[in-house]
N, C-alpha and C positions, 0 to 999 in steps of 0.2 A: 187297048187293054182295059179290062173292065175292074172299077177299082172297086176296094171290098167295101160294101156297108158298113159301116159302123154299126157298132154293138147296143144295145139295147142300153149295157149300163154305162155308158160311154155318151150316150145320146141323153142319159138321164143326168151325169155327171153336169155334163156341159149346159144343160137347163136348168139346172139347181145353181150354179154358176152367176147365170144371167139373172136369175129370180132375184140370188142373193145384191147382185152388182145394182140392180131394179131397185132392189129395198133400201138401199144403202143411200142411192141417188134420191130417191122422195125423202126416205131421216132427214139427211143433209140439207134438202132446199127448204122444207117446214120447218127444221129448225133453225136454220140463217133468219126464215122469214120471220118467225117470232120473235129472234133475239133482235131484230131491226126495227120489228114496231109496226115489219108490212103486213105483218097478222093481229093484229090486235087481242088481248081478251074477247073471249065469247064468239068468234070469229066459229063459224061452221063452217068442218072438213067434210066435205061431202063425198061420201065415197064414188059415187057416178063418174062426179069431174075428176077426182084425184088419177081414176082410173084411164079415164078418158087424155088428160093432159099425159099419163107416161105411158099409156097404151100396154096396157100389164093391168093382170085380175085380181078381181076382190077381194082376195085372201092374202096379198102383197100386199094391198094396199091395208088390210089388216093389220097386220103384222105389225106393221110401221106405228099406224096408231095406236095399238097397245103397249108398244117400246115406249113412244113418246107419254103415255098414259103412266107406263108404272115410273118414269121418270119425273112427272109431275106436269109437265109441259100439255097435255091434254085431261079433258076429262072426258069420259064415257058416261053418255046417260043416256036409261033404258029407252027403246021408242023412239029417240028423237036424233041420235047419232053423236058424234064427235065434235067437241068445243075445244077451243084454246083457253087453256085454265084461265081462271079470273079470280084467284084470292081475294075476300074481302078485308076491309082495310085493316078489322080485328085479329085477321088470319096470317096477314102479312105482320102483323105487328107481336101476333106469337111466334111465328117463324123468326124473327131474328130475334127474339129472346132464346127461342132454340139454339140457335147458332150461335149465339150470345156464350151461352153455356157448352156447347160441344167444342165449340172452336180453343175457349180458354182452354179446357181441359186437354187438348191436342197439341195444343201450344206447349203443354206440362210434359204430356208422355215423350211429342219429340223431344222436344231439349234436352230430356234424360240420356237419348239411345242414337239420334243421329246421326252418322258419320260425314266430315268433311265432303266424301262424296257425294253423299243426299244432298247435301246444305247446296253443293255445285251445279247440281242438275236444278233443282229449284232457283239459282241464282240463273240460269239457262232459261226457263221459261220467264223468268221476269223479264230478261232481255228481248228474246221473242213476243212478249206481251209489248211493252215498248214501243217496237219497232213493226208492229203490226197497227198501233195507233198511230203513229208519226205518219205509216205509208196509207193513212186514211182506210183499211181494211179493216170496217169495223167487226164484221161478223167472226175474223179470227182472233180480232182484237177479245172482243165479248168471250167466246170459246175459252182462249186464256187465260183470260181473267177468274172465268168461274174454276178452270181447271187447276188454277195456283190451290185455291182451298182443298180440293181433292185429292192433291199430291201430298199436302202436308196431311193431310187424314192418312190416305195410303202407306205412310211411315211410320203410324200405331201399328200396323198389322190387323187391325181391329175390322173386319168384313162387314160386321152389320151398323160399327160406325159409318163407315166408306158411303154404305148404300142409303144409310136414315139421312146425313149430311150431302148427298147425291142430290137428294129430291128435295131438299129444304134449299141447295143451292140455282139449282134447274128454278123453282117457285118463282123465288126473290129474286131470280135475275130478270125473268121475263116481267115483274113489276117497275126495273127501273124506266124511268122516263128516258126517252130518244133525246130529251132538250136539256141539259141542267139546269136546275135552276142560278141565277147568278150569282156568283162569290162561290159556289160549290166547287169542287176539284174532282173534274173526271175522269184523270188518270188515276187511276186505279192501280196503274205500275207502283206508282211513288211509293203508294201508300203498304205495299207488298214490299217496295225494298226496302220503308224500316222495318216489318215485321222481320226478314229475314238476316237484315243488319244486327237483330237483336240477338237473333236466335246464335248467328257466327261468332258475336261477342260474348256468346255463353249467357246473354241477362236475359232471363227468362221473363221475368215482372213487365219489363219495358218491354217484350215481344206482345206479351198480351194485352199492353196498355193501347200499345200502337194497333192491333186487334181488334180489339174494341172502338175503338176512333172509327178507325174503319167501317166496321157495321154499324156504327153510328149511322157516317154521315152514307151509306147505301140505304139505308133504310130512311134517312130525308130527301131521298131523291127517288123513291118511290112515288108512282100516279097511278093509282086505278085507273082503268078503263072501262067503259062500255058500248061495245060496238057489237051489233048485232048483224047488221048487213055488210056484207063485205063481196068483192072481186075476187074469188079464189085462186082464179087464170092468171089475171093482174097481177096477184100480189105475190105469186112465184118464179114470176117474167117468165109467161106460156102463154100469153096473150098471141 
């Protein structure tokens, strides 16, 4: 019995499919690798290799990079290709006065509007933040942690807050050091469950005090870097 060919838009469905499953797999490993430290600042993506390790074309591998680019985690410069951002230490130190200032004021709108069920689901990724540091995963570990800030943005309702504190979050997180320095605290949990202790207590002042502690001390544990040459194969375990 001769089975029917599949259809043109059936054959296109299912390629669009893989493209998307392709793109999702390179996001995913470049950005673990960044948030680990295995990509350093200034680190050049090269499109050749990128291509070449997931064997998928240039315009996927595109894609990716310009995701990771409007997120902040890359830059694009003209000529010479894709770097891993590298905020300088002036830029790093605007940035978390940014956030300094968006975050307080989010701290203000939720407290006004949140429902015990919000406050539940955030007391849920704190847990999952947690418990993904205990089990030594740090790359979910990291994810979670920037993702607590975004979730509490996300309960403004506020789109172009969400997305300006997106990219000021993705920045500052890719400048923290892999090593803290010593006496620092780099559970990051703790310091999210008295944000959100504050916020269930109804004290708004002490949410945002606890807030600020917090971007405090991320932004003392900030280290530039500069790395120019890097393993690109290596540092996505595609060696």
């Amino acid at each position: 019995m001769i089975k029917p060919a599949k259809s043109p838009r059936r054959a296109s469905v299912a390629g669009s499919s893989a493209a998307v499953s392709t793109e999702e797999a390179i996001y995913q490993d470049v950005y673990d690798a960044i948030m680990e430290h295995r990509l350093p600042p200034r680190t050049k993506l090269t499109e050749q290799i990128l291509c070449q390790i997931y064997d998928t074309a240039r315009h996927t591998v595109r894609k990716v990079l310009a995701r990771l680019a409007t997120e902040g985690l890359v830059e694009l410069e003209a000529n010479r290709g894709a770097f891993i951002a590298s905020p300088s230490a002036a830029e790093a130190q605007d940035m978390f006065e940014m956030r300094q200032i968006i975050e307080h004021a989010t701290l203000e709108r939720v407290a006004r509007g949140a429902t015990p069920r919000q406050l539940g689901a955030l007391r849920k990724l704190v847990t999952e933040e947690r418990n993904a540091y205990i089990a030594g995963d740090r790359p979910r570990w990291i994810r979670l942690s920037a993702h607590f800030h975004l979730e509490l943005a996300q309960l403004t309702g506020n789109t172009l807050l969400v997305d300006t504190l997106r990219r000021l979050v993705s920045r500052t997180t890719l400048l923290i050091a892999t090593v803290e320095a010593p006496g620092q605290n780099a559970c990051s949990f703790d310091e999210h469950d008295q944000v959100l202790t504050a916020l269930e207590n109804g004290d708004t002042a002490l949410a945002q005090q606890h807030m600020a502690h917090h971007l405090h001390n991320c932004e003392e544990r900030v280290q530039p870097e500069d790395n120019e040459h890097f393993d690109l194969r290596a540092a996505l375990g595609k060696s």
